[in-house]
C-alpha positions as CSV (number, residue, x, y, z in Angstrom):
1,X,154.0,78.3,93.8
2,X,156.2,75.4,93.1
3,X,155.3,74.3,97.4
4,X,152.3,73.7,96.6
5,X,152.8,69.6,95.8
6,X,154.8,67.5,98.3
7,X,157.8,66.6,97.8
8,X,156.8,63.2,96.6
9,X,153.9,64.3,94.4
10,X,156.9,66.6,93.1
11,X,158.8,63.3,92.3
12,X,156.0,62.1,90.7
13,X,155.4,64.7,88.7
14,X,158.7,64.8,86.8
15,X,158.7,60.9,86.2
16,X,154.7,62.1,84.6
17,X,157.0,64.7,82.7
18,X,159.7,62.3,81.2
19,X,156.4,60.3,80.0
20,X,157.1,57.5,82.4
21,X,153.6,55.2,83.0
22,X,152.2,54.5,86.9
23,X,153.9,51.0,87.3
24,X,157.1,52.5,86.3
25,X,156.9,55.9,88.7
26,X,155.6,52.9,91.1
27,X,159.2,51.0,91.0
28,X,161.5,54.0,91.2
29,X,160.0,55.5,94.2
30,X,159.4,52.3,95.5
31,X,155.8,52.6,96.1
32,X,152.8,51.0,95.1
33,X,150.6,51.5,91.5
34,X,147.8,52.8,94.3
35,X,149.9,55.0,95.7
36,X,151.2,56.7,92.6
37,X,147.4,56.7,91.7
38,X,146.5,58.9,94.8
39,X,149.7,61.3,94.3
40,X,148.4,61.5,90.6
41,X,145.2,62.2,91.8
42,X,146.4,65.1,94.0
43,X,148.4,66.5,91.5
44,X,145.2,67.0,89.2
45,X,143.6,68.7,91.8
46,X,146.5,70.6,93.1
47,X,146.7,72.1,89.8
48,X,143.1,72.0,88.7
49,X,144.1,69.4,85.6
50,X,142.0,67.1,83.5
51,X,144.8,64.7,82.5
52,X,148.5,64.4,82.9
53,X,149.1,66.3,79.6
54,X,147.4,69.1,81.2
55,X,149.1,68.7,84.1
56,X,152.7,69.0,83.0
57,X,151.8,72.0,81.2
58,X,150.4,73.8,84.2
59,X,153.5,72.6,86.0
60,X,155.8,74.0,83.5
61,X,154.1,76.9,82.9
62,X,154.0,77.9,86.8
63,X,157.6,77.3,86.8
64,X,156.9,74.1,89.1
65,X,159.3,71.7,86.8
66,X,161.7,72.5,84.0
67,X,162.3,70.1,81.3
């Protein structure tokens, strides 16, 4: 179910979507390139992905994001 990420690993995710790299995702949210890293790291193991390829597909797929 699309609750299953934070909100912020949510944000994450659709700036993963639109193909956006860490230090970018890092300056729109205002974070840092570790935290970005952790929320990245979550969101693998939220959705049991390898890679962010894999993981925007399993977010799409549950109905998670829409592109």
């Amino acid at each position: 179910p699309p609750d299953v990420l934070s909100e912020r690993e949510l944000e994450v995710l659709k700036l993963m979507a639109k193909g956006d790299a860490n230090k970018e995702i890092a300056s729109q949210l205002n974070i840092t390139d570790s935290t970005v890293k952790t929320h990245i790291s979550n969101i693998f193991q939220k959705l049991n992905a390898k890679d962010r390829t894999e993981a925007v597909i399993q977010s799409i797929k549950r109905g998670i994001i829409k592109i």
